[in-house]
C-alpha positions as CSV (number, residue, x, y, z in Angstrom):
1,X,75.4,145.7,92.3
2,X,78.8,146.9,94.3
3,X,77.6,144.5,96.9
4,X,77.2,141.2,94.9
5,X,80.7,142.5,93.2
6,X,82.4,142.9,96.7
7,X,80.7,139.5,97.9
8,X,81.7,137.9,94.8
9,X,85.6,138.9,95.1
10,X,85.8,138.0,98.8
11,X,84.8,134.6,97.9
12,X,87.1,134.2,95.1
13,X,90.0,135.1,97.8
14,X,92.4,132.3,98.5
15,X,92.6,131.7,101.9
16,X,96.1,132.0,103.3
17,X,97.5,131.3,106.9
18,X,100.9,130.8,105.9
19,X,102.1,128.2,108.7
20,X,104.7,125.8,108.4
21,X,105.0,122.0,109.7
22,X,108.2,119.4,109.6
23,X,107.5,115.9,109.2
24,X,110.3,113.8,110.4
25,X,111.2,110.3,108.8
26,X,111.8,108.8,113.1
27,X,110.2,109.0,116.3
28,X,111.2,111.5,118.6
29,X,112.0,114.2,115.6
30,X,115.2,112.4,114.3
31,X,115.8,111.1,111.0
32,X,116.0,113.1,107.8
33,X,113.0,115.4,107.6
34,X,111.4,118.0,105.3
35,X,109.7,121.4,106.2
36,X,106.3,122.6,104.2
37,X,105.1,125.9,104.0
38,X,102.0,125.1,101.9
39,X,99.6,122.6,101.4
40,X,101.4,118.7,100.0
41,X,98.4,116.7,98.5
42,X,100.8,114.0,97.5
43,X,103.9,113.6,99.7
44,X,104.7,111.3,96.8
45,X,106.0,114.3,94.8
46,X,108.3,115.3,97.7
47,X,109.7,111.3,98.5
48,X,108.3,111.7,102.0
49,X,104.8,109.5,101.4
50,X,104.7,106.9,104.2
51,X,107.5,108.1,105.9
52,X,106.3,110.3,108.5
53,X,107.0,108.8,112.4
54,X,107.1,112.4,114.2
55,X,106.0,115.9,113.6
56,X,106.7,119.4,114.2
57,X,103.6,121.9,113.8
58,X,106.1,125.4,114.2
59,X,102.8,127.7,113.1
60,X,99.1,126.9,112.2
61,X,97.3,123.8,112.4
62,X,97.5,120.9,110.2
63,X,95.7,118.4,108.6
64,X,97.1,115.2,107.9
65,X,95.5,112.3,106.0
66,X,96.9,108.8,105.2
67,X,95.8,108.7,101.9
68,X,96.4,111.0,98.9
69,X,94.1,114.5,98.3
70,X,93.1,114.4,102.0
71,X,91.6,111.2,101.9
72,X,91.2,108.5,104.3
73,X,91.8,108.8,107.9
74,X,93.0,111.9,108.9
75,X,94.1,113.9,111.6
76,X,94.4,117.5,112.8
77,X,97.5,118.9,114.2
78,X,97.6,122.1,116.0
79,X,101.3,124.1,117.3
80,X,103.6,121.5,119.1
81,X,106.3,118.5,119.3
82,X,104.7,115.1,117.8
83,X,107.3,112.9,119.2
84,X,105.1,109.9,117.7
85,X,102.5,109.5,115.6
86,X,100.1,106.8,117.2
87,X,98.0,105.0,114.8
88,X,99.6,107.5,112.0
89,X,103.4,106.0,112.1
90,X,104.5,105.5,108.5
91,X,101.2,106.5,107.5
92,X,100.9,110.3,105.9
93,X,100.0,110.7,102.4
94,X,99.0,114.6,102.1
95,X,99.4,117.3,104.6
96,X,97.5,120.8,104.8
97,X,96.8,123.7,107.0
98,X,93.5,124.5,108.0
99,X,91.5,127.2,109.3
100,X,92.1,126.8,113.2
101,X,88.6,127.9,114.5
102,X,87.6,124.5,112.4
103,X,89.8,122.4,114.0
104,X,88.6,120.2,116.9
């Protein structure tokens, strides 16, 4: 029985990595820009959808989709300068970290 409990509560865990990524509005990291710290399924919400043209991944790797709720073509992002976003310029809809191992 304590087994199945302890099994159970692990699962219920959220899973939390706490990185942070800034999406930039122009190429090369210029432009006005906005830092997240936790998962954006709708950039909408933060003014920034379709806006992205560079990236900075400061800790974690992210996943970032051109359509809302990770949808769509999407991407995956791991520590670095994105200077530009080929085939993803003006493009990002939702942003989230994911568990690195899972990341190709």
């Amino acid at each position: 029985m304590h087994r199945i409990l302890a099994a159970v509560l692990l699962c219920a865990s959220p899973v939390v990595w706490a990185g942070d990524i800034t999406l930039y509005t122009r190429e090369h990291l210029g432009g006005p820009a906005i830092t997240l710290h936790e998962a954006a399924p709708d950039l909408d919400l933060q003014g920034f959808n379709d806006k992205t043209s560079s990236v900075v991944v400061h800790k974690g790797t992210w996943e970032v989709c051109a359509e809302k709720h990770y949808k769509g073509k999407c991407m995956v992002l791991k520590e670095g300068e994105y200077g530009q976003l080929k085939g993803f310029d003006d493009m990002i809809s939702s942003v989230r970290e994911v568990e690195p191992r899972k990341a190709k």
